[in-house]
C-alpha positions as CSV (number, residue, x, y, z in Angstrom):
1,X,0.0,0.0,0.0
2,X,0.9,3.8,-0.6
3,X,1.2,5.7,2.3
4,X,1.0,9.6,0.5
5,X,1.9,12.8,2.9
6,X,-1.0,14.4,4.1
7,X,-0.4,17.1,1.5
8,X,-0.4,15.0,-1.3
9,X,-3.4,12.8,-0.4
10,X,-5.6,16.3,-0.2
11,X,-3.8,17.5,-3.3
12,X,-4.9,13.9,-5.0
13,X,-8.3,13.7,-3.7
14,X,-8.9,17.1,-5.1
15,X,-7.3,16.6,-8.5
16,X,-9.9,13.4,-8.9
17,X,-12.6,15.2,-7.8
18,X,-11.9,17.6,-10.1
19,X,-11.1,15.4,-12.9
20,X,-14.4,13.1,-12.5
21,X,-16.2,15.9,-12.6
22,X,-15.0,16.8,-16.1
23,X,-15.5,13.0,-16.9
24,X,-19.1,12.8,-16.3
25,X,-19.4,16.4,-18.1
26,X,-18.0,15.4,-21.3
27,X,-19.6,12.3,-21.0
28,X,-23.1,14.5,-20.1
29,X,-22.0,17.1,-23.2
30,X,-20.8,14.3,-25.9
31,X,-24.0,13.1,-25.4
32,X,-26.3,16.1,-26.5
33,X,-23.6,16.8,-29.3
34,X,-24.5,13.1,-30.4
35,X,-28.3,14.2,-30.1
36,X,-27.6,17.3,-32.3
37,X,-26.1,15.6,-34.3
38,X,-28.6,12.8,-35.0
39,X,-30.9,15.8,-35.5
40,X,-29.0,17.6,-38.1
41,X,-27.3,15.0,-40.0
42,X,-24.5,17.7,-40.4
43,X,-21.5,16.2,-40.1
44,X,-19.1,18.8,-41.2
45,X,-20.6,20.9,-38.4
46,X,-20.6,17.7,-35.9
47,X,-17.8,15.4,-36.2
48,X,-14.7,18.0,-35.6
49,X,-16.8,18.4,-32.5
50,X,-17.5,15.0,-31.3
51,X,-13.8,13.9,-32.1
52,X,-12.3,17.2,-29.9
53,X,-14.8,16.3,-27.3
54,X,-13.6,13.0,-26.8
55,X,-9.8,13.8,-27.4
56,X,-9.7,17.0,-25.4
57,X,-12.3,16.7,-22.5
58,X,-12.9,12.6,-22.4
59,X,-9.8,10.8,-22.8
60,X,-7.7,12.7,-20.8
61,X,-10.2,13.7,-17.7
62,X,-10.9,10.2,-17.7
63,X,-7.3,9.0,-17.4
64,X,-6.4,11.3,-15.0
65,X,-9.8,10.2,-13.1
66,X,-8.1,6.6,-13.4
67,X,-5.1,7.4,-12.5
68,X,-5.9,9.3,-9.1
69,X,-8.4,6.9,-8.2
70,X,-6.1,4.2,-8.4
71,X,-3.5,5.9,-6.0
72,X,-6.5,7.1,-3.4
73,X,-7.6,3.6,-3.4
74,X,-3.4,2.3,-2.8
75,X,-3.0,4.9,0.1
76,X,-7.2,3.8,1.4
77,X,-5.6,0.3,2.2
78,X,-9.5,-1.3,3.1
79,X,-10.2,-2.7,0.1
80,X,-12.8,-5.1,1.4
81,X,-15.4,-2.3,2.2
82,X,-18.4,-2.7,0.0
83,X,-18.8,0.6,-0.8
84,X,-15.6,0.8,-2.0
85,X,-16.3,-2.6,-4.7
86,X,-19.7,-1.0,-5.7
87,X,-17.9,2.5,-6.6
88,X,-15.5,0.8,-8.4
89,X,-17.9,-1.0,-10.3
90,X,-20.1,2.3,-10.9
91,X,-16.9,3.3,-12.2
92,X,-16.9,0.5,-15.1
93,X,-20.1,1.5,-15.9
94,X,-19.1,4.6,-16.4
95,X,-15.9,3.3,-19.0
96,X,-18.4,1.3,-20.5
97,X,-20.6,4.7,-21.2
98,X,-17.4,6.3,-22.8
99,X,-16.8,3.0,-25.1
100,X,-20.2,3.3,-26.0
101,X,-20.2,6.7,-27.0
102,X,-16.3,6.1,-28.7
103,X,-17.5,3.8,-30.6
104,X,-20.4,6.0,-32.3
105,X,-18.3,8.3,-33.7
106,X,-17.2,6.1,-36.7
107,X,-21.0,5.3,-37.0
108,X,-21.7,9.0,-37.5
109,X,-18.8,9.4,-40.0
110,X,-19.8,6.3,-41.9
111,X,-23.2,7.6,-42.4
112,X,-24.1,4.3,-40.8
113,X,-25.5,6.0,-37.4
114,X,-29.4,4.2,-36.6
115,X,-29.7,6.1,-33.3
116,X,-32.5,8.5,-32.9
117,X,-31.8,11.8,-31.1
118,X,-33.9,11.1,-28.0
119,X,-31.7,7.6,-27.5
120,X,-28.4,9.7,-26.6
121,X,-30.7,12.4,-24.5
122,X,-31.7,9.0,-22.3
123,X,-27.8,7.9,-22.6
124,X,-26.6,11.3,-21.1
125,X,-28.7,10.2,-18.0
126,X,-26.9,7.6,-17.0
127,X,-23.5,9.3,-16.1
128,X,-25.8,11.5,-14.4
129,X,-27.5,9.0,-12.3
130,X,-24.1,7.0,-12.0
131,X,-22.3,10.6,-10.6
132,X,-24.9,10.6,-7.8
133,X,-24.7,7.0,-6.4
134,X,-20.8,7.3,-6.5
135,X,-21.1,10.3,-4.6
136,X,-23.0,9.3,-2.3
137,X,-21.2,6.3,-1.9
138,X,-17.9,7.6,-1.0
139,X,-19.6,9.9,1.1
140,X,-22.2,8.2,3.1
141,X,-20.2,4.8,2.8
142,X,-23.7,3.0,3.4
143,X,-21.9,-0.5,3.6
């Protein structure tokens, strides 16, 4: 196990926090762009944004969500808590949401998309719903 300085711990926590946060809004935002998109059928307007979305907001708050998760949960050192094995399972779910919506992208350049806009205005709801029970998981720690 890690054992991180006070300092760093705080400084890690807060960087998560902050980087989950941008997670779950790019995931939220990519989303609605999908939506719009759907919508539209412009792809010279939409797939410059989808792609910047997911390389400038997605990919990298996600690793960095990853990454200081993975050390916070080192330095925890209970890793038999079950709220710990249910966030971390929310937090698949929520890597599954981002393959999902990866893997669209091609779809929409293809011309091959069959989604309807109100499918990725449901989709963006389940990041949403996901944020909340991992909040209130780490914060409540119910079990």
């Amino acid at each position: 196990m890690l054992d991180l300085n006070y300092d760093a711990y705080v400084w890690t926590r807060a960087v998560h926090v902050v980087a989950v946060t941008a997670w779950i809004g790019g995931l939220i935002g990519l989303s609605e762009v999908f939506a719009l998109h759907a919508e539209t059928g412009d792809d010279a307007l939409w797939l410059p944004r989808e792609r910047g979305l997911l390389a400038k907001v997605l990919i990298p708050a996600s690793g960095v969500a990853l990454a200081t998760g993975i050390l916070l949960v080192l330095n925890y050192g209970e890793l038999t808590e079950g709220w710990l094995h249910a966030k971390i399972f929310a937090v698949f779910l929520l890597l599954v949401d981002q393959a999902v919506l990866t893997r669209q992208i091609p779809r929409f350049a293809s011309g091959a998309n069959i989604r309807k806009p109100i499918f990725f205005r449901r989709l963006k709801l389940f990041p949403i719903a996901l944020f909340i029970g991992i909040v209130a998981l780490v914060i409540v720690r119910p079990f």
